[in-house]
N, C-alpha and C positions, 0 to 999 in steps of 0.2 A: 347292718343288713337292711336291705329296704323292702318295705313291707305292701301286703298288698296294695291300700291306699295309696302310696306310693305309684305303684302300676298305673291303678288305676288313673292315677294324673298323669302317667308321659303318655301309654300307650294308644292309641287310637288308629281306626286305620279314616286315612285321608279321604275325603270325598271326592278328589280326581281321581285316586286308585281306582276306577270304574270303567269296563268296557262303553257304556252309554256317552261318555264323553267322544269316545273317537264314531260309535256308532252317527249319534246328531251330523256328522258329516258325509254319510256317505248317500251314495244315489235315490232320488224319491222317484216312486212310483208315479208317472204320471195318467192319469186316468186310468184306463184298464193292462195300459203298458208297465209291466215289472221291470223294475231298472238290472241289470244284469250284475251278478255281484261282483265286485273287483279281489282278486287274491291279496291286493295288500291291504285292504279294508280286514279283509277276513284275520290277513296275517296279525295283523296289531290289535283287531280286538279281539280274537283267539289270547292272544297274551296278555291283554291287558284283563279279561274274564279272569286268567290263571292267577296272574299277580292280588286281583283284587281275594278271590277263592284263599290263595295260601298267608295273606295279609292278615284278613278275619282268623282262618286258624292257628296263626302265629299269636296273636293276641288271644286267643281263647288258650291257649297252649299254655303263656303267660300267666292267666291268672290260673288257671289249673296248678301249674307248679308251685307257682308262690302259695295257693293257696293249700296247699297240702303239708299237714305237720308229717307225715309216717317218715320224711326225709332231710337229712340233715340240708341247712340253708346252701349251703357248699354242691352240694350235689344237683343241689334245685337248679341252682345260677350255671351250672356247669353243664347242667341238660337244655338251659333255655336257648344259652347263646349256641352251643352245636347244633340246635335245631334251626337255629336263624342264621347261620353260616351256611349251611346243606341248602335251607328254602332259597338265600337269596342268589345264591348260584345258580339253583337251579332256573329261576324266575328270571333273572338278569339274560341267559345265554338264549332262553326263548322270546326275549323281548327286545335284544339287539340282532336275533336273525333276521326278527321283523321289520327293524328298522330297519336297516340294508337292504331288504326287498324293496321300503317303501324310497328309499335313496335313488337306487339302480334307477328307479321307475321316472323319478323327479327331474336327476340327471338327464335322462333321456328324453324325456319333451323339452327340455329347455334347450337342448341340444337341435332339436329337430326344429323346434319355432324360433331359434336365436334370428336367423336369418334369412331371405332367401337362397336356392344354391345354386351355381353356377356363376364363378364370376366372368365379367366380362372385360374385350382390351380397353371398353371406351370409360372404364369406372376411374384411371386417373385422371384423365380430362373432366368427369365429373365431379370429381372432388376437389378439383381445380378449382371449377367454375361454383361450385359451391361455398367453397372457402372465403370468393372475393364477393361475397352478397353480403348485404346486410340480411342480421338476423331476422328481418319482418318480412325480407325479399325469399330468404330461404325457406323459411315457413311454410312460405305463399309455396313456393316450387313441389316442396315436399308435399304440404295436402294434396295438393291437384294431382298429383304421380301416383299417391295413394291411392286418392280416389279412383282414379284412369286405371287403378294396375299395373304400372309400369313399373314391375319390377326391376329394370334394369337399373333405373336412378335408383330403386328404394334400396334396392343388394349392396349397391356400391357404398351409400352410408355405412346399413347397418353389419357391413363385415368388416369394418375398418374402425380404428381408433377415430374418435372425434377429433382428436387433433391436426387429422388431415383435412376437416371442413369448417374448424374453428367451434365445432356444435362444444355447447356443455355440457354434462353430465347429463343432465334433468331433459334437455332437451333430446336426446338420442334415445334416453330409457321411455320418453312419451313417444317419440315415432316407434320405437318395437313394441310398445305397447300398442300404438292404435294398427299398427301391421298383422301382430299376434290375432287380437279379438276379431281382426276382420276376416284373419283366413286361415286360424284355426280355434273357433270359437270352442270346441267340443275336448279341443286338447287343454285350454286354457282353463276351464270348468274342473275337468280334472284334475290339473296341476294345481292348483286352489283348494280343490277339497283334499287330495295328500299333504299337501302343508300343513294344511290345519288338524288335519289325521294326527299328522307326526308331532306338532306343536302341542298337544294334549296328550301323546303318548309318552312326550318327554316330563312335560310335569307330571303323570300319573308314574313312571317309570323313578321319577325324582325322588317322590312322597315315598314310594315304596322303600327306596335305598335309605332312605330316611331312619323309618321304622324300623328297618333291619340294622342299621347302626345304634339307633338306640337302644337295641336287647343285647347287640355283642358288641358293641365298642361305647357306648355311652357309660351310664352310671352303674349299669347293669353289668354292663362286660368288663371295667373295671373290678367290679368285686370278683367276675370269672375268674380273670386273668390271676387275681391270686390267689383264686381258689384253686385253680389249676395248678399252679406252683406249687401250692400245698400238697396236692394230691401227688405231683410229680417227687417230691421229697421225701413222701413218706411212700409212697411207693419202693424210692428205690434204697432209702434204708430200711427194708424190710427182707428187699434182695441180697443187699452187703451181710444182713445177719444169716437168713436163711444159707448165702454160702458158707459161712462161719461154721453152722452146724455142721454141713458138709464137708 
């Protein structure tokens, strides 16, 4: 049976576990202007508060049980891990609603900033003509179209595979990038801070599912599993006798 020392060496709860990690990302106040709050900011660290809240009482839960003689070892292990099946379910389905809102949201600016819209008849003659430049010649074409605003060359790139202008990867993903910041700096900012939202909701989400494995399926929930056995057996030979009386 493992005893409380024991606990006390696996359990802990995580220091990402923390809504303050997803919070450091979201909109600052700049001078007397309050930044407006964003619902999926809220969403994930709404949940990510919860997870950390039932993380702390899943470990105080832990050494409570373990530490209590009035019940047999079997009973303690059988109460810990149903408690940490029930929390992690509950914590998990409120922490992946959040993510999907924070998804939906992702999806849809990158959507919106992928390209400009509207294509045009003369975009395969530009692709044409872009193809047969050399790379320093194309370069040159594409800043100056930038610069000018001429979306009509800049659309024709960046709605087509590069292999219609001979561009490489690195170099397509740097013209949407310098396209993006130019003309939707305020979407860009945002789609940056949900990343990194979701990037630290996923480790605190991680560490959580962690902890919860190690009360019901680690060292702990191994001894469950057959304490539960136990119980299940003598349970229902107890049934087979009692109908016997019967």
């Amino acid at each position: 049976m493992a005893t409380v020392a024991d606990l006390e060496q696996q359990l802990h709860v995580s220091p990402s576990i923390d809504e303050r990690a997803i919070d450091h990302h979201a909109p600052r106040q700049i001078g007397n202007v309050k930044a407006e709050p964003e619902p999926e900011h809220l969403a994930l660290s709404g949940a990510m508060r919860i997870a950390r809240e039932e993380a702390h009482a899943l470990v105080a839960l832990a050494e409570a049980v373990y530490g209590d003689g009035s019940q047999t070892p079997e009973a303690a292990v059988i109460q810990l891990a149903t408690a940490a099946q029930r929390t992690g379910e509950r914590v998990a389905a409120r922490l992946v609603a959040a993510q999907a809102k924070v998804d939906v949201t992702i999806a849809s600016i990158e959507k919106a900033t992928f390209a400009p819209e509207g294509a045009s008849p003369l975009d395969p003659e530009i692709r044409s003509a872009l193809k047969d430049m050399t790379p320093d010649q194309r370069s040159e074409a594409l800043s100056a179209a930038l610069e000018a605003g001429d979306m009509t060359l800049i659309g024709s790139v960046l709605r087509a595979p590069g292999l219609l202008t001979r561009m490489k990867a690195a170099e397509l993903a740097s013209l949407r990038h310098r396209y993006q910041q130019k003309h939707f700096p305020a979407e860009m900012a945002r789609l940056d801070r949900l990343k990194k939202m979701r990037e630290a909701a996923d480790v605190g989400g991680g560490a959580f599912v962690k902890l919860v494995k190690q009360v019901g399926e680690g060292r702990f929930g191994k001894f469950a599993s057959a304490a539960k056995a136990a119980r299940s057996k003598r349970e229902s030979a107890l049934a087979a006798h009692q109908q016997k009386e019967i």
